[in-house]
Backbone as CSV, one residue per row, in Angstrom:
resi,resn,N_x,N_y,N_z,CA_x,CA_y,CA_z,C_x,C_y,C_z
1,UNK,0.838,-1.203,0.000,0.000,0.000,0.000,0.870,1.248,0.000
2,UNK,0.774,2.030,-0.984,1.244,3.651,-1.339,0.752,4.115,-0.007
3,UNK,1.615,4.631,0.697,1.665,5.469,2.110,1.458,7.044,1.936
4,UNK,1.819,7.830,0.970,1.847,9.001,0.284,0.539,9.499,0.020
5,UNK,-0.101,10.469,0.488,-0.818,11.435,-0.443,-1.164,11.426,-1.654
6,UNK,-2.356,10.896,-2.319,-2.287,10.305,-3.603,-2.425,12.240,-4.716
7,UNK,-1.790,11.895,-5.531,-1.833,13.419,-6.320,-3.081,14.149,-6.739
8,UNK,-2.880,15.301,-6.696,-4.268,16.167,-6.543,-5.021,15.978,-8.213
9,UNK,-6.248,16.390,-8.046,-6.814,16.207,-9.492,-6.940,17.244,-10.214
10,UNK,-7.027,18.195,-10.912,-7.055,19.016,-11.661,-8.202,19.382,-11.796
11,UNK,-8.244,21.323,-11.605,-9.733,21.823,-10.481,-10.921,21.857,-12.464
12,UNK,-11.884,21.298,-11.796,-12.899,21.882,-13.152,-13.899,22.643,-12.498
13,UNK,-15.095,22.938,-13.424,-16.223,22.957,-12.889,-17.195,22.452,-12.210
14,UNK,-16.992,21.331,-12.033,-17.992,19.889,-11.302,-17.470,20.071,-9.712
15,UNK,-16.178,21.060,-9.089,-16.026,21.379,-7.982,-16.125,22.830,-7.374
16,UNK,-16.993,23.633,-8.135,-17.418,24.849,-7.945,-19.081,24.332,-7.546
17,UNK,-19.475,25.359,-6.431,-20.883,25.544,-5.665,-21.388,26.078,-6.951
18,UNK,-21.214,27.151,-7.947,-22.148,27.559,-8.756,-22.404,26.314,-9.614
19,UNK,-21.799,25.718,-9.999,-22.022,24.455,-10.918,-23.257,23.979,-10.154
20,UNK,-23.529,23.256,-8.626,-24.113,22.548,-8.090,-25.554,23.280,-7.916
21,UNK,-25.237,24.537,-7.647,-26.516,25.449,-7.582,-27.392,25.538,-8.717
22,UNK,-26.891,25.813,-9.831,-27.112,25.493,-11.116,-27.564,24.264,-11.839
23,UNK,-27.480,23.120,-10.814,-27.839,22.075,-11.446,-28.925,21.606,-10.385
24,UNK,-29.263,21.873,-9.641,-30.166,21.270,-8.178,-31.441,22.552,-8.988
25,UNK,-30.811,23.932,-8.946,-31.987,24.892,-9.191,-32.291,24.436,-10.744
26,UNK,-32.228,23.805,-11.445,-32.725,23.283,-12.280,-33.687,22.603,-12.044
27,UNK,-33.042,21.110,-11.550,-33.733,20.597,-11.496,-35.366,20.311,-10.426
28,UNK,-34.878,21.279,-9.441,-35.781,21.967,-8.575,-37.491,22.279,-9.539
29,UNK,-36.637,22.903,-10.025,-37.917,23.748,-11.421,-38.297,22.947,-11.981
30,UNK,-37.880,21.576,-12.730,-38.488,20.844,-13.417,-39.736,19.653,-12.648
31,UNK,-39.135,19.139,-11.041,-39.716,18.808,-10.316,-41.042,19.358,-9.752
32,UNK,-41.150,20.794,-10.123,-41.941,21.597,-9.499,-43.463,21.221,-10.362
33,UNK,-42.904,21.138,-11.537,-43.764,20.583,-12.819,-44.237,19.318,-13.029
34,UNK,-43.244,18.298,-12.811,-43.524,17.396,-13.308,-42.549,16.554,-11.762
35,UNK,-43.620,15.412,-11.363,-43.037,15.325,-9.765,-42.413,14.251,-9.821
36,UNK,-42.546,13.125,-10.838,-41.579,12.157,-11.155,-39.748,12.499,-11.324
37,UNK,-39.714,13.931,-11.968,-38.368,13.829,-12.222,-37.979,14.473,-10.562
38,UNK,-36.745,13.547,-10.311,-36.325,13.409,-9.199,-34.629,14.438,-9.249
39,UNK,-34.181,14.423,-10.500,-32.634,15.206,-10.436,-31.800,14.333,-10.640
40,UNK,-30.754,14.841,-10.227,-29.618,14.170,-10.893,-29.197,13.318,-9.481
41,UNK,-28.897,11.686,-9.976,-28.648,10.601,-8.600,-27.390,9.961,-9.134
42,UNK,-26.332,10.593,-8.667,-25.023,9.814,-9.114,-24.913,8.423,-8.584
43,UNK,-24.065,7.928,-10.031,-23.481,6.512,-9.596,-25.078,5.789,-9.936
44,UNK,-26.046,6.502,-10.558,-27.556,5.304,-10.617,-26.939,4.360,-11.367
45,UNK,-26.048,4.316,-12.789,-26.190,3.521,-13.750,-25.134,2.156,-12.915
46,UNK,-24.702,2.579,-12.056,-23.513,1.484,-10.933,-24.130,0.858,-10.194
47,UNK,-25.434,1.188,-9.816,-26.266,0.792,-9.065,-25.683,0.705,-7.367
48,UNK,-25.325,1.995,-7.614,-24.255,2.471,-5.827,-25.266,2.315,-4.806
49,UNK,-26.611,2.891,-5.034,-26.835,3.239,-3.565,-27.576,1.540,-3.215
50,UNK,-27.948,0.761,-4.323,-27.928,-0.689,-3.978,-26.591,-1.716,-3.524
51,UNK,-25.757,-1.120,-4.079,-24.543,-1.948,-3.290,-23.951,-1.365,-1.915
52,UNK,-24.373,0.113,-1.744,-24.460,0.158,-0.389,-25.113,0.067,0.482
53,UNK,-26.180,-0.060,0.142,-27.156,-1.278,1.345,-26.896,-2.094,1.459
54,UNK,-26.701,-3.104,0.445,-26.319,-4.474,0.495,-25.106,-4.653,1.314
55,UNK,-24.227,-3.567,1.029,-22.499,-3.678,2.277,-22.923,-3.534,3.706
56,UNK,-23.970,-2.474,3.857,-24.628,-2.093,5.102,-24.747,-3.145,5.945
57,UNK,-25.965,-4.347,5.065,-26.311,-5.479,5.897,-25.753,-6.181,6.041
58,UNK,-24.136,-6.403,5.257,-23.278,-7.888,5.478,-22.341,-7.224,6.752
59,UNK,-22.077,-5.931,7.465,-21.067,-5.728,7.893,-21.731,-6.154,9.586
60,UNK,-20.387,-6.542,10.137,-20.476,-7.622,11.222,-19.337,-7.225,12.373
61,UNK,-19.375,-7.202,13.439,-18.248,-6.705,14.231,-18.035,-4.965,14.811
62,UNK,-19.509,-4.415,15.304,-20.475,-5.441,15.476,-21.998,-5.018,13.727
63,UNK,-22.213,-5.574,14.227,-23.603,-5.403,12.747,-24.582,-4.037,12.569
64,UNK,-24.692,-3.664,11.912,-25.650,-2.123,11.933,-27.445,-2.250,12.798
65,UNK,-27.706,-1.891,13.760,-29.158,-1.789,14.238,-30.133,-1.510,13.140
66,UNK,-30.724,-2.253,12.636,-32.109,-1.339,11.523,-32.715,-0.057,12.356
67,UNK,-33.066,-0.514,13.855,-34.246,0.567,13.932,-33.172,1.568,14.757
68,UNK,-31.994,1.530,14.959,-31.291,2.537,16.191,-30.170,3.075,15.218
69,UNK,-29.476,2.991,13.957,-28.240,3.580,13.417,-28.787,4.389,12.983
70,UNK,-27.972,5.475,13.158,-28.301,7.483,12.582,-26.960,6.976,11.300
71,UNK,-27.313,7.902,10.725,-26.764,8.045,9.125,-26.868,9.493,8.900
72,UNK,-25.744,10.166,8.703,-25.416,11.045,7.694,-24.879,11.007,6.203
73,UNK,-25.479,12.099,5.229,-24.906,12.005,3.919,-24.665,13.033,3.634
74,UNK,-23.135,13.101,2.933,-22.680,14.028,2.727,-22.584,14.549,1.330
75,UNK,-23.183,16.004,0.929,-22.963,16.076,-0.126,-24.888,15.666,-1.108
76,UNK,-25.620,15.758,0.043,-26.826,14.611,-0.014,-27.465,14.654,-1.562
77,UNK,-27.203,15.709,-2.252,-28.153,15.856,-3.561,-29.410,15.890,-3.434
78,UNK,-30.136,14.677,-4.357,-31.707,14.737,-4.232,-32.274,13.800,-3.034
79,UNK,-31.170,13.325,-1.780,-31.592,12.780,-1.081,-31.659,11.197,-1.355
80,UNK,-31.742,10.817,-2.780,-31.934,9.243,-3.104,-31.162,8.379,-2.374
81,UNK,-29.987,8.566,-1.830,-29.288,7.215,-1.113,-30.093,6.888,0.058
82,UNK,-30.392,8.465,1.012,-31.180,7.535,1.974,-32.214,7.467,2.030
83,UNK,-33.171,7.584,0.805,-34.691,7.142,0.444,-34.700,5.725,0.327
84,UNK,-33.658,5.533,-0.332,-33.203,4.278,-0.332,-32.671,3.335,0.887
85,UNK,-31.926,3.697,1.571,-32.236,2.772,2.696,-32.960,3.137,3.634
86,UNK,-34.028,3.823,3.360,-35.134,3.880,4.558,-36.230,2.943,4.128
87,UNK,-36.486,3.132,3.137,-37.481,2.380,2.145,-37.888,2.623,1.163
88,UNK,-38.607,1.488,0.553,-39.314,0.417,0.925,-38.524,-0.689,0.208
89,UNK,-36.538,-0.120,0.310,-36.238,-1.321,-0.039,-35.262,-1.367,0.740
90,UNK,-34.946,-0.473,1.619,-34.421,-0.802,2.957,-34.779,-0.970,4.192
91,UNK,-33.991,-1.421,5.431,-34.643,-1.784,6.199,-34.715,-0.445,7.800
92,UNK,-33.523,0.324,7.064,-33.348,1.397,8.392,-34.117,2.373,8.536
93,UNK,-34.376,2.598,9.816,-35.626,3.647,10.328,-35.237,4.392,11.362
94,UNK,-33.809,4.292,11.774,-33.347,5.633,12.549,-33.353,7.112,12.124
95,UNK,-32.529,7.630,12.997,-32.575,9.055,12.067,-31.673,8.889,11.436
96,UNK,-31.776,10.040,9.898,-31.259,10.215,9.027,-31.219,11.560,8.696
97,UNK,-29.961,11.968,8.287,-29.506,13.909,8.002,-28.801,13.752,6.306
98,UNK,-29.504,14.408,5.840,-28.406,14.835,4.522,-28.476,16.139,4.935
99,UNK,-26.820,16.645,4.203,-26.246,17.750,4.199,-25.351,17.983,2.935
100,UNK,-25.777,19.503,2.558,-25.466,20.214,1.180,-25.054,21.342,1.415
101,UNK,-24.362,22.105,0.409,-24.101,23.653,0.199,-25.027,24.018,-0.788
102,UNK,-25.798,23.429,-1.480,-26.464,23.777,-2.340,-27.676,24.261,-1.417
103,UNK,-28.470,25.548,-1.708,-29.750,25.171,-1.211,-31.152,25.046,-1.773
104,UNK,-30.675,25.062,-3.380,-31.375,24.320,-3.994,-31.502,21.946,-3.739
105,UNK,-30.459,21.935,-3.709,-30.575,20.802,-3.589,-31.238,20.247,-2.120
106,UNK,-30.673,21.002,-1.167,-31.482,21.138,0.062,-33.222,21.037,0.259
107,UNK,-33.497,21.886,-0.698,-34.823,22.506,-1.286,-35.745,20.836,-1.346
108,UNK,-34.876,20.528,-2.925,-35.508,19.159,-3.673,-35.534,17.924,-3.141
109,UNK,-34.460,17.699,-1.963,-34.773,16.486,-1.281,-35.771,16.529,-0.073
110,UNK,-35.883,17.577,0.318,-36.717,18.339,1.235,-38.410,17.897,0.826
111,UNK,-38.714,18.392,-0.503,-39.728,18.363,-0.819,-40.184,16.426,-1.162
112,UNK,-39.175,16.102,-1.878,-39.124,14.605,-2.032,-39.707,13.633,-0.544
113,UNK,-38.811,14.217,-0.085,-38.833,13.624,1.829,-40.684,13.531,1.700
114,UNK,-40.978,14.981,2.090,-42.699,15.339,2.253,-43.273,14.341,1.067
115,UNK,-43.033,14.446,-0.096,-44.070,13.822,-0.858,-43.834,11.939,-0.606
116,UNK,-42.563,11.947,-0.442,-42.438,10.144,0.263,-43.146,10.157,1.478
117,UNK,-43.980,11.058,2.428,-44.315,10.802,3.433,-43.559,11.093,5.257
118,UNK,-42.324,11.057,4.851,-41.357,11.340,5.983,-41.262,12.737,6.820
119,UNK,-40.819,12.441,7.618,-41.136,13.960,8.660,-39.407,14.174,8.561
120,UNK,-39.167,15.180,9.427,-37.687,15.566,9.526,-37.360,14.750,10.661
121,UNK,-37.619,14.281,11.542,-37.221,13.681,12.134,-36.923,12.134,11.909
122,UNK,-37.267,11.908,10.813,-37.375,10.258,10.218,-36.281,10.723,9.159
123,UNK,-36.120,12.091,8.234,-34.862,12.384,7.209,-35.315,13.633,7.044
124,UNK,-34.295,13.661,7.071,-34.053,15.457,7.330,-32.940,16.115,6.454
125,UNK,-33.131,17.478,6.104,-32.249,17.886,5.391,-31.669,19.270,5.501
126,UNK,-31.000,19.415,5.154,-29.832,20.863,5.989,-28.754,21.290,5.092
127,UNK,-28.848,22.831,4.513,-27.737,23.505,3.985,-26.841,23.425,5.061
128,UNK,-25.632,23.161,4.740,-24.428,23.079,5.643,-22.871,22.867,4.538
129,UNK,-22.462,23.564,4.795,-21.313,23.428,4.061,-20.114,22.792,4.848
130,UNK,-19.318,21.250,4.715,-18.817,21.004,5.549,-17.177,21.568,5.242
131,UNK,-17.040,22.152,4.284,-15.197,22.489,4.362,-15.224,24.161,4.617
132,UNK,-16.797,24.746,5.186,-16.256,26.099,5.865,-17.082,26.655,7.071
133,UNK,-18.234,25.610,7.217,-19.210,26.284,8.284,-18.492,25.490,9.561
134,UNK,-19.162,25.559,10.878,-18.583,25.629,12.009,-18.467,23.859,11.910
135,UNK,-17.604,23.269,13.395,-17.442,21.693,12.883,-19.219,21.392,13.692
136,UNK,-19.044,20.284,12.905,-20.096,18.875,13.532,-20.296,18.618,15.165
137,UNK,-21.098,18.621,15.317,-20.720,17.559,17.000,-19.694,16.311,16.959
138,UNK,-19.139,16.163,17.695,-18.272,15.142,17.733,-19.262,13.870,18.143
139,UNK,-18.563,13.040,17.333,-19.188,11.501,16.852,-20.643,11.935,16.815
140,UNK,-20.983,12.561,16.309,-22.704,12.216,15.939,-23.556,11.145,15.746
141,UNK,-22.661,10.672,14.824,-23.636,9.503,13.678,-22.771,8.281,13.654
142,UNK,-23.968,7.393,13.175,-23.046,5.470,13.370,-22.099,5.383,12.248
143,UNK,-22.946,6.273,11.142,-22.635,5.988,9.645,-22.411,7.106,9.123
144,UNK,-21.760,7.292,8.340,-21.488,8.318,7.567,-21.399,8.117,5.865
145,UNK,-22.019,8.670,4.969,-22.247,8.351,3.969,-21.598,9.484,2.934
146,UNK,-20.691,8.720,1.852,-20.166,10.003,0.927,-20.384,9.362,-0.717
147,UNK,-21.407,9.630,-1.364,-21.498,9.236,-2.621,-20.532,10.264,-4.066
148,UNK,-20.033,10.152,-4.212,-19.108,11.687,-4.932,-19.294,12.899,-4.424
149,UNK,-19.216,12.673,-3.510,-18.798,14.176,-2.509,-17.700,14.380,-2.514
150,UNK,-16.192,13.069,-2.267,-14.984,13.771,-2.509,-14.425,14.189,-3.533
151,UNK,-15.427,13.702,-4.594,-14.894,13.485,-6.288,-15.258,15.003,-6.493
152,UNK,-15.905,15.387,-6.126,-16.362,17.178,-6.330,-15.415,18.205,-5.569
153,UNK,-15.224,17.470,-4.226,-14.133,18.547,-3.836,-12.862,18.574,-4.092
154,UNK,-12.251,16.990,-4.662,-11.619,17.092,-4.963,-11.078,17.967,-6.323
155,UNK,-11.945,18.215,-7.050,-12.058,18.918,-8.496,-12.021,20.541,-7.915
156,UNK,-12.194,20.388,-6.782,-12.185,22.732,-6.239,-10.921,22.503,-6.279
157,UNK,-10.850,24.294,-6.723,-9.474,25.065,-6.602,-9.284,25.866,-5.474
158,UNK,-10.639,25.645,-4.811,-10.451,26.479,-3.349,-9.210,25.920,-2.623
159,UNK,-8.902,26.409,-1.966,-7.759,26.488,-0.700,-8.034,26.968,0.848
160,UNK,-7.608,26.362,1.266,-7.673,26.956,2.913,-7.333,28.209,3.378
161,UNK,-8.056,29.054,3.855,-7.136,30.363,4.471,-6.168,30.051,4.779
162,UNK,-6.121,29.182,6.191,-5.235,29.040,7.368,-4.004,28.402,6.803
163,UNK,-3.914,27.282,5.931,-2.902,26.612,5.872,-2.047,27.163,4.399
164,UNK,-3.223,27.539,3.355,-3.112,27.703,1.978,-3.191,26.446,0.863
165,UNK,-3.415,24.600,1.773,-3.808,23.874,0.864,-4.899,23.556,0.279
166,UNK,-5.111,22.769,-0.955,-6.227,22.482,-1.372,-7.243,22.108,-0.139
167,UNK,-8.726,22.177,-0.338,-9.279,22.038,0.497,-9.757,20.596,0.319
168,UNK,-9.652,19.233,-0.186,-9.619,18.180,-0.626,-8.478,17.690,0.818
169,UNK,-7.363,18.219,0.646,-6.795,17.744,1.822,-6.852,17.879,3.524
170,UNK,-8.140,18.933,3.701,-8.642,18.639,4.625,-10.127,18.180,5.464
171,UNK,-10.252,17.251,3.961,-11.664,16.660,3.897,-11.803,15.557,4.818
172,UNK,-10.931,14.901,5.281,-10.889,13.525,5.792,-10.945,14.341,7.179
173,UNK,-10.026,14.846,7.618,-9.997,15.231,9.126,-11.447,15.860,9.755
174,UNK,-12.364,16.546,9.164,-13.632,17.442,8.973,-14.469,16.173,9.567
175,UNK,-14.132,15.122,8.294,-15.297,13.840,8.381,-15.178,12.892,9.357
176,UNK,-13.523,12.810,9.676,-13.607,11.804,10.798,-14.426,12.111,12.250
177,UNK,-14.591,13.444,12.765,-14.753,13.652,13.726,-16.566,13.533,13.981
178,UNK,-17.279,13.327,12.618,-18.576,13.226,12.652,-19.005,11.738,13.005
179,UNK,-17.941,10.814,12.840,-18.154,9.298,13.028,-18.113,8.650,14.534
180,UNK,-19.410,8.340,14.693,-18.775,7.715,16.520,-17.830,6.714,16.371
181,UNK,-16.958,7.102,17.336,-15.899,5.790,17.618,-16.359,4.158,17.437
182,UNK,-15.841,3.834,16.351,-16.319,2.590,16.339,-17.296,2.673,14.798
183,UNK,-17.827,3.500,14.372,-18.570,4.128,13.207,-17.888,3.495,12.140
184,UNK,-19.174,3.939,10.948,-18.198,3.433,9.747,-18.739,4.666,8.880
185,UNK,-17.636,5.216,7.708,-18.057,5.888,6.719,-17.340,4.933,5.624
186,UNK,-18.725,5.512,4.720,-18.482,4.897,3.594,-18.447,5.767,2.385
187,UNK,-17.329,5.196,1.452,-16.930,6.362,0.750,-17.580,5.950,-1.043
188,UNK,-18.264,6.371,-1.899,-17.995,6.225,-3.445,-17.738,6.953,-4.449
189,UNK,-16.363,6.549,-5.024,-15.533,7.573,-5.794,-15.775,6.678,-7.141
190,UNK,-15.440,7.475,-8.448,-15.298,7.586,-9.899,-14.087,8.253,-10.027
191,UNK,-13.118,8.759,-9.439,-11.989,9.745,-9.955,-11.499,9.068,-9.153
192,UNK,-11.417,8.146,-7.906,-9.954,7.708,-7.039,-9.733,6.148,-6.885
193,UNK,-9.107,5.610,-7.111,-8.910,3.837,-6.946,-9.456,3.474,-5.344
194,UNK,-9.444,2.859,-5.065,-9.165,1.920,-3.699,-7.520,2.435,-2.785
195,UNK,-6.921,1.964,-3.678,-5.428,2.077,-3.096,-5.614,3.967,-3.093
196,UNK,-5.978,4.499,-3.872,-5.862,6.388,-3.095,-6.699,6.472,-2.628
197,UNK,-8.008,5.663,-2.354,-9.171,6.577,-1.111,-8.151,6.258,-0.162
198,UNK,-8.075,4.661,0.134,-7.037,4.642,1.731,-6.014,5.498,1.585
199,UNK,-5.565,5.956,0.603,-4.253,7.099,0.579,-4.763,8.388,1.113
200,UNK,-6.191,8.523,0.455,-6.371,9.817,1.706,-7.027,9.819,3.116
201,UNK,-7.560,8.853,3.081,-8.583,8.613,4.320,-7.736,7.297,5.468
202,UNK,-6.818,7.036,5.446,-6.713,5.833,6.395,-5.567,6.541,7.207
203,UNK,-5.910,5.959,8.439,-5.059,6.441,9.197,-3.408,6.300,8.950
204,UNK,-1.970,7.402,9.158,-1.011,7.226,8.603,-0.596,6.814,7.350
205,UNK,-2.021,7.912,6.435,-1.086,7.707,4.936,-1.090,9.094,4.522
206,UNK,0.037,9.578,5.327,0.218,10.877,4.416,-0.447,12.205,4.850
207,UNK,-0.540,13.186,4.094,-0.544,14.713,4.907,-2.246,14.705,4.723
208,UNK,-2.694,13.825,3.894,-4.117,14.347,3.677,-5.589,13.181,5.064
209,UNK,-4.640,12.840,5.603,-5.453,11.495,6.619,-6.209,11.570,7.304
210,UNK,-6.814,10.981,7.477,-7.863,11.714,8.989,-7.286,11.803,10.351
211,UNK,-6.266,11.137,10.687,-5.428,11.200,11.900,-4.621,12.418,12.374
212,UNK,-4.354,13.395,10.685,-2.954,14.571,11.079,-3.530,15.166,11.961
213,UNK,-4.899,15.915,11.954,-5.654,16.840,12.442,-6.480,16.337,13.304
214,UNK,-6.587,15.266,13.913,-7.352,14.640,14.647,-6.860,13.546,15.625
215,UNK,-5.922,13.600,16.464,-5.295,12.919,17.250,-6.159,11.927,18.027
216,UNK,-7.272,11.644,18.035,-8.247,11.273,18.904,-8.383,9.801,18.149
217,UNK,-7.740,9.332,17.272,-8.171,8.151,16.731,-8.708,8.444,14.750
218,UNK,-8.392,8.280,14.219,-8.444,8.239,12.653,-9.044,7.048,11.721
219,UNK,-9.673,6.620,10.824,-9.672,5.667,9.878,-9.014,4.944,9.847
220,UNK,-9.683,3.329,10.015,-8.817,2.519,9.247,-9.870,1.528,8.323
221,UNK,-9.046,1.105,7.289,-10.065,0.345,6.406,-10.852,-0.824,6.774
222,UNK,-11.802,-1.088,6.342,-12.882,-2.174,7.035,-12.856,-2.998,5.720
223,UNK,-13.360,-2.796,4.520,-13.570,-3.640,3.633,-14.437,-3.048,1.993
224,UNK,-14.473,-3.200,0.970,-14.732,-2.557,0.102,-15.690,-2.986,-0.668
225,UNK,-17.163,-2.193,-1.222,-18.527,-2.408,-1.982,-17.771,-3.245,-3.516
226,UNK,-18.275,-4.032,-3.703,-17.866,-4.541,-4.959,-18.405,-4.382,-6.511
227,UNK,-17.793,-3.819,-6.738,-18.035,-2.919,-8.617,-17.877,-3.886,-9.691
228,UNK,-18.364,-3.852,-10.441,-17.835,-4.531,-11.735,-16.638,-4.291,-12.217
229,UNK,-15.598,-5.494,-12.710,-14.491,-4.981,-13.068,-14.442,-4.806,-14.683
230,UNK,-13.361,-4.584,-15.164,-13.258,-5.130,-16.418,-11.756,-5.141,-16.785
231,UNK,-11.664,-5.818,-18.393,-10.111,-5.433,-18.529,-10.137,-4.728,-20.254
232,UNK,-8.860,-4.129,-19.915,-8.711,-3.565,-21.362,-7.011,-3.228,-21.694
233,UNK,-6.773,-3.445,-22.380,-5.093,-3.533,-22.836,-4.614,-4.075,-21.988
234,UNK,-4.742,-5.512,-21.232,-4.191,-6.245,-20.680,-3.776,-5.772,-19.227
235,UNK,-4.763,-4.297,-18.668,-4.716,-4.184,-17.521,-6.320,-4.497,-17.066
236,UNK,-6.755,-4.485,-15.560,-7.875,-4.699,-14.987,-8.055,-3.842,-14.547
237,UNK,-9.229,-3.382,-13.865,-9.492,-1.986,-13.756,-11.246,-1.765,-13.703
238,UNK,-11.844,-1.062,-12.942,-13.098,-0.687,-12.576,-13.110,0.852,-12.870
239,UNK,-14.491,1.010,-12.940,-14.986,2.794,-12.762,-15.429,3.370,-11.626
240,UNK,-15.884,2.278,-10.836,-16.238,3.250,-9.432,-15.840,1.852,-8.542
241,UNK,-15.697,2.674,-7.495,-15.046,2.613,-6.185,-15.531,2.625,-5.318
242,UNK,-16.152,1.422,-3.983,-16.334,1.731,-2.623,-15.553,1.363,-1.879
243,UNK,-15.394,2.462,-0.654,-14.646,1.913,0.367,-15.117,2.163,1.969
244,UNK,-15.212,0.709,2.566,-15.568,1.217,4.030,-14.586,1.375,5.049
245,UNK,-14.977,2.633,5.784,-13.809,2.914,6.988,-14.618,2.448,8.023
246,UNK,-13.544,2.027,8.978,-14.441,2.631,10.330,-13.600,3.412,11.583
247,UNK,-13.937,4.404,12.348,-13.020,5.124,12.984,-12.599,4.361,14.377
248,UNK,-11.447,4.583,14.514,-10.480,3.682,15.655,-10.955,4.333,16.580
């Protein structure tokens, strides 16, 4: 395992807030019209937010509560991952928080929630920006959920006041502290392998870890959602990526 800081990605538009605002207030408007269209649900054609249920229920040591694990999602969009494991094809019924900078997207899962029936206290949803508003409560939640949330920040050109680095490298430290001890977050990337999520997220790999900034215990890897592979010019190789942590 590469111990190093895996190399930064090159900033586009897909890691700018106006991009996201722009695409939630879209689709906001079209929903408003027509109540089937739901927005944009990354990773649908991977069938992510089904293989992360399915990881949900095999994990053991100890096993997830249906009716007692809180879940956060980060980055939440239209809310679909945890519509999805609340029901009616999952089995969890604790609380549940998505969190966005968008507040259009805020808006659309909001309204989704109400028309599925759910109160805020069953899923709930919240503008919150996690790489500049104030931190989290410490250990909040059992679970922590990131569907291309890092794949977006990783793409900003923002930077930190304080330090002056990308703000990608202080994504892990932000997130660890939302996980109760013992917690698991789960990560799904399209832009990072396996071998660089643990490069940024596992404890002692490098400047970007959840441990530098967080002395209290950091990530370590638990086990990984399984993708389709394929091969092509005689290498092997997948398009998306899960990986589960859980915090020490």
């Amino acid at each position: 395992m590469n111990t190093t800081t895996p190399d930064h990605l090159s900033p586009s538009e897909l890691g700018t807030k106006e991009y996201w605002d722009t695409t939630y207030t879209a689709d906001l408007s079209t929903h408003t019209h027509h109540l089937t269209h739901t927005g944009t649900t990354w990773f649908s054609d991977s069938l992510a937010s089904q293989k992360t249920l399915s990881h949900l229920l095999s994990l053991t040591n100890p096993p997830l509560s249906p009716a007692s694990t809180t879940f956060l999602d980060l980055g939440t969009g239209n809310g679909e991952l945890l519509f999805h494991l609340r029901g009616p094809n999952g089995p969890f019924t604790g609380r549940m928080l998505g969190i966005d900078y968008s507040p259009a997207s805020v808006e659309l899962a909001s309204r989704i929630a109400k028309e599925k029936g759910y109160t805020e206290n069953e899923v709930g949803f919240k503008e919150w920006d996690i790489l500049s508003d104030r931190e989290w409560k410490e250990g909040e939640f059992d679970v922590v959920l990131d569907k291309g949330t890092f794949d977006a920040v990783s793409l900003s050109a923002e930077t930190e006041e304080r330090t002056g680095r990308r703000v990608c490298e202080g994504y892990a430290a932000k997130v660890v502290r939302m996980v109760k001890k013992g917690g698991r977050f789960l990560v799904t990337s399209c832009n990072w392998t396996e071998e660089e999520l643990r490069g940024w997220f596992e404890k002692g790999k490098g400047e970007g870890d959840a441990n530098q900034e967080n002395e209290d215990g950091g990530f370590e890897f638990e086990g990984r959602v399984e993708y389709p592979r394929f091969k092509f010019g005689g290498k092997e190789g997948q398009s998306v990526y899960g990986v589960c942590f859980r915090r020490m």
